[in-house]
KOLKOLLO-352334 format. One line per field, with one value per residue (C-alpha): residue number from 0; x, y, z. Coordinates in nm, 3 decimals, padded with zeros to 5 digits. Example, Ala and Ser with C-alpha at 12.3 -4.5 7.8 and 13.67 -1.06 7.14 Angstrom:
2
pos	(0|1)
px	(01.230|01.367)
py	(-00.450|-00.106)
pz	(00.780|00.714)
! end
This chain:
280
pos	(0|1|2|3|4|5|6|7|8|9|10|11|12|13|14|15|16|17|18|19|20|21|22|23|24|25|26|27|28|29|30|31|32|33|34|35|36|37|38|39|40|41|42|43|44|45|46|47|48|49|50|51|52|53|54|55|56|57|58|59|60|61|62|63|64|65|66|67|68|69|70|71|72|73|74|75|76|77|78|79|80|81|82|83|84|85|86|87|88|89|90|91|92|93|94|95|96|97|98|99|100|101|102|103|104|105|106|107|108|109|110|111|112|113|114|115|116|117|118|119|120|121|122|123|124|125|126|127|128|129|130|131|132|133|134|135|136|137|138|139|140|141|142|143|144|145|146|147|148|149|150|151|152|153|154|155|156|157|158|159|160|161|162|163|164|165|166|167|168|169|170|171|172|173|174|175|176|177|178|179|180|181|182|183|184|185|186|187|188|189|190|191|192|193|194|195|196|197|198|199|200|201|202|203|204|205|206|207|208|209|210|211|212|213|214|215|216|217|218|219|220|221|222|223|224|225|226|227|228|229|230|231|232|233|234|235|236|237|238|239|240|241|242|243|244|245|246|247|248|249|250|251|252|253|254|255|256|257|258|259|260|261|262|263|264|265|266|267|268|269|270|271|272|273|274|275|276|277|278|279)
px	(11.115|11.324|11.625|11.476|11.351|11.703|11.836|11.546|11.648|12.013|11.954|11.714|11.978|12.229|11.984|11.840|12.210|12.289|11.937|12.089|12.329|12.175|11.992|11.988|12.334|12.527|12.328|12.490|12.812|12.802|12.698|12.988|13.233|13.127|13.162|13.498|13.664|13.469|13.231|12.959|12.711|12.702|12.696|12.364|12.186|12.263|12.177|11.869|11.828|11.884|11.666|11.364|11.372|11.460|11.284|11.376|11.733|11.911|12.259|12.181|12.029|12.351|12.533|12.327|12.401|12.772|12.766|12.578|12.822|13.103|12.956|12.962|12.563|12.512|12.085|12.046|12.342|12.117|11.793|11.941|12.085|11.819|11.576|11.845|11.785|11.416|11.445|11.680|11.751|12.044|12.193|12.456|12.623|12.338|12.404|12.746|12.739|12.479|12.672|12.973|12.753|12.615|12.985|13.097|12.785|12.919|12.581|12.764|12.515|12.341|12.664|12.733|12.354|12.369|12.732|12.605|12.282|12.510|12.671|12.385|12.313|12.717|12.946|13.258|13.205|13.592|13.420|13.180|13.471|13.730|13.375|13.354|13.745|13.721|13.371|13.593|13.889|13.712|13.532|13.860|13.820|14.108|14.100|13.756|13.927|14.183|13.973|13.754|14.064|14.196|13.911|13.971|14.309|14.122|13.924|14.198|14.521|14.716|14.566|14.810|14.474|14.426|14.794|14.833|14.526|14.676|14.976|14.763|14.559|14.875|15.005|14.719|14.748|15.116|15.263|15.563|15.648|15.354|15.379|15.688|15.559|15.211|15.383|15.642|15.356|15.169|15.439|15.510|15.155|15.107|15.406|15.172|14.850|14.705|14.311|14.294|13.995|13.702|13.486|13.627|13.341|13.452|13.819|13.755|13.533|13.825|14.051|13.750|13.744|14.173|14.088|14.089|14.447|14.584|14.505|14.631|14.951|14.985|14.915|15.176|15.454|15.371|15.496|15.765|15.925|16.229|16.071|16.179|15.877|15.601|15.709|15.707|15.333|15.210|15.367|15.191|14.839|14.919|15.024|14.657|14.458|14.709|14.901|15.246|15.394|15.383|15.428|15.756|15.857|15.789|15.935|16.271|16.265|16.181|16.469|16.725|16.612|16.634|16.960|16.883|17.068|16.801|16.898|16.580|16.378|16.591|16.540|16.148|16.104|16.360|16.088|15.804|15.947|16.033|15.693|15.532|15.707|15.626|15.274|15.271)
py	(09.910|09.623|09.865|10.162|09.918|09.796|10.161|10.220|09.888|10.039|10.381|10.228|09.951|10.227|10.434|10.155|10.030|10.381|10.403|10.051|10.270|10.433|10.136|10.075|09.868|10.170|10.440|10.172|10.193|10.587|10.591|10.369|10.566|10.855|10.728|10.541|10.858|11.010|11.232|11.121|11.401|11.312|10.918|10.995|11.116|10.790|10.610|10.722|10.734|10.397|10.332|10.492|10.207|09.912|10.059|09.756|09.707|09.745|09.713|10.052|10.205|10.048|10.262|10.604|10.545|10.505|10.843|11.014|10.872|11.007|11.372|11.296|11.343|11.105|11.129|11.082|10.782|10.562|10.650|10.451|10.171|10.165|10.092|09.822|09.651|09.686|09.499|09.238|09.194|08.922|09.169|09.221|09.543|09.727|09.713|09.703|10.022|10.172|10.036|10.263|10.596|10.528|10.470|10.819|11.003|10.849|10.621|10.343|10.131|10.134|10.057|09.745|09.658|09.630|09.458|09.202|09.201|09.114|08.854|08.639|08.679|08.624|08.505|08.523|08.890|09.038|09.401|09.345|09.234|09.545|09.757|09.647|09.647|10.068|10.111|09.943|10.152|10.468|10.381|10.238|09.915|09.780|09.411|09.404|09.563|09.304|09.020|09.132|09.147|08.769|08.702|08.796|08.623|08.350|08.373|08.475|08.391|08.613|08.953|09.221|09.511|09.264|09.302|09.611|09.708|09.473|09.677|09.999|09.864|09.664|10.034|10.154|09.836|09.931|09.578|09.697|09.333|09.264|09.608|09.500|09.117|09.261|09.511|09.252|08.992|09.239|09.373|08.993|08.907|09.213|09.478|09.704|09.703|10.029|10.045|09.798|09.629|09.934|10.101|10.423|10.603|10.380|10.533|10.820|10.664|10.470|10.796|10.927|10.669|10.605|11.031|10.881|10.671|10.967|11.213|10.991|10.969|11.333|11.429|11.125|11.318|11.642|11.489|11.270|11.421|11.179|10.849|10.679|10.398|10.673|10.861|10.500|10.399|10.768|10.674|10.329|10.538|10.768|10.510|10.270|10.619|10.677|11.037|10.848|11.209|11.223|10.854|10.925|11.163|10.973|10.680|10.885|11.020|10.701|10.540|10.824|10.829|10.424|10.399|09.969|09.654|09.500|09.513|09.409|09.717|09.966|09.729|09.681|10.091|10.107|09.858|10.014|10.354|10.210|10.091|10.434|10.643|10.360|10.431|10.844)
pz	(-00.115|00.062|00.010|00.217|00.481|00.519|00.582|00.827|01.036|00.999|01.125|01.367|01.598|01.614|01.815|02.014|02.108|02.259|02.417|02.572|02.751|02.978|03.140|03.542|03.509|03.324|03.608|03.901|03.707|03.703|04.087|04.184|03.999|04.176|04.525|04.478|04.356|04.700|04.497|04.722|04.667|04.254|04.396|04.559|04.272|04.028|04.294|04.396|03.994|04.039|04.329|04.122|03.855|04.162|04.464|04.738|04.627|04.961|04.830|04.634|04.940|05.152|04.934|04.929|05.327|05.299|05.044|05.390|05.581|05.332|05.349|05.769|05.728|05.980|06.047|05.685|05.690|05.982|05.790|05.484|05.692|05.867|05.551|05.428|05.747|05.725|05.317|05.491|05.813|05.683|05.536|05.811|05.625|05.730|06.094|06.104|05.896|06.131|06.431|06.279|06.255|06.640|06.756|06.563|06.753|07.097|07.103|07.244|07.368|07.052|06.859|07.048|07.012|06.643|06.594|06.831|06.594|06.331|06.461|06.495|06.117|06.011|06.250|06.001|05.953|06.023|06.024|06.268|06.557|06.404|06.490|06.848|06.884|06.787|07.015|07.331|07.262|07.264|07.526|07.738|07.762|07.619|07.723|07.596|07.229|07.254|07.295|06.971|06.756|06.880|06.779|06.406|06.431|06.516|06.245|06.000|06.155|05.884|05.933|05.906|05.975|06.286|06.414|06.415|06.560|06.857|06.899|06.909|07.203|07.361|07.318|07.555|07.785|07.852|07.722|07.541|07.480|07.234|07.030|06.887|06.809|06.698|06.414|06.318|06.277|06.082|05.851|05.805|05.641|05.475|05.424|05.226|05.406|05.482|05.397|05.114|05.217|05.323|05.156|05.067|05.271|05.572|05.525|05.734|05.971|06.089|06.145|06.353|06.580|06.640|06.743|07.122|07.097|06.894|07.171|07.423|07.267|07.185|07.541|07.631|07.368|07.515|07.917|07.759|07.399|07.407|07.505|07.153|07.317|07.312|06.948|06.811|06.936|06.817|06.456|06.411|06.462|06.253|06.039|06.049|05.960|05.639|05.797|05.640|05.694|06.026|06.081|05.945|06.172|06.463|06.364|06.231|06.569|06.768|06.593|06.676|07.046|07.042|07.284|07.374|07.203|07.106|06.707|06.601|06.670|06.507|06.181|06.231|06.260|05.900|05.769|05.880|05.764|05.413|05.397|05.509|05.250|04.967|05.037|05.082)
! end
């Protein structure tokens, strides 16, 4: 008797430790595997599997909003943030992430009403001053996007995403001065940065919003093809929303049309080349 009772507790723990599997931690697991390799739609349904068995967990809904935001579903991106808000209104995420879907649908107003929202729950919050910094760009006003971003460097006095979002804007402010000093600095603290930090649903919300500096810049090469100045400044967008292959290009050509003594630009653009075709 004892000897079939052993075989039944044998045959029995087998099953129960693959049953184990397929608990609410390995469904999360599943769900984020899904959205970091950008396969947002499959993301959704783990985590709204998720979400059946943990009904207020705003991080889960935080991230059914970022999947939205992913597919460029952008009503059904602010209903989730919306909610996470709604579970926790601390939960600063929630309106920066919001404040990003208002800025893509030209809501403006409603953008800078939630970063500013978010500040009041976490001041240290990087995102929520590179948010306001891409709201005042596209809507042109540039010293207000430059004060945002000294504000980060502030904050964080080695941030390469910082610096170069400086040069962009000191690009757009005409200071030719600073574009130089703000790539060098940048390349300085971080030679490989390009996107490390975001969410990889927040990847393309950042190439939406540089659209308004890019077309500036292509309307600029258009009037003026061999301003090596111009080429250069279209490059380092292209650069910040990961095109390396036409980064290059510029950048070979702004270095060919270079014709000044200054010997340190030629050698920042043959770093910042280097650097682009590392990471394409």
């Amino acid at each position: 008797m004892k000897k079939y009772i052993l075989i039944f507790i044998l045959i029995i723990f087998p099953y129960c430790e693959t049953y184990s599997q397929s608990t609410k931690q390995d469904i999360y697991q599943k769900a984020l595997e899904q959205y970091y390799s950008s396969n947002f739609t499959e993301a959704i349904k783990y985590f709204n599997e998720y979400l059946a068995m943990d009904t207020q967990n705003w991080e889960v809904i935080n991230f059914i909003g970022l999947s939205y935001l992913g597919l460029k579903n952008y009503p059904k991106a602010k209903e989730n943030f919306s909610s996470v808000i709604a579970l926790n209104k601390y939960y600063t995420k929630g309106y920066v992430n919001r404040a990003n879907v208002y800025a893509l649908e030209g809501n403006y107003s409603a953008a800078e009403r939630d970063y500013n929202d978010a500040i009041k729950y976490e001041r240290g919050n990087l995102d929520i001053y590179y948010g306001l910094s891409l709201l005042y760009i596209s809507n042109r006003e540039y010293d207000k996007a430059l004060m945002e971003l000294n504000t980060i460097t502030s904050l964080d006095p080695k941030n390469s995403r910082a610096f170069m979002s400086k040069a962009i804007v000191n690009m757009l402010l005409d200071d030719t001065a600073k574009i130089f000093e703000n790539v060098s600095e940048s390349l300085y603290w971080d030679s490989n940065y390009i996107f490390q930090n975001l969410d990889k649903a927040l990847i393309f919300t950042v190439s939406e919003r540089f659209k308004h500096a890019l077309n500036v810049f292509n309307e600029a090469v258009l009037k003026n093809p061999n301003s090596y100045l111009i080429n250069f400044n279209r490059g380092i967008i292209y650069y910040m929303i990961g095109n390396f292959t036409e980064a290059i290009k510029d950048f070979e050509k702004a270095k060919k049309l270079y014709k000044g003594d200054d010997e340190k630009i030629p050698s920042l653009i043959d770093k910042i080349i280097r650097i682009s075709k590392f990471n394409s």
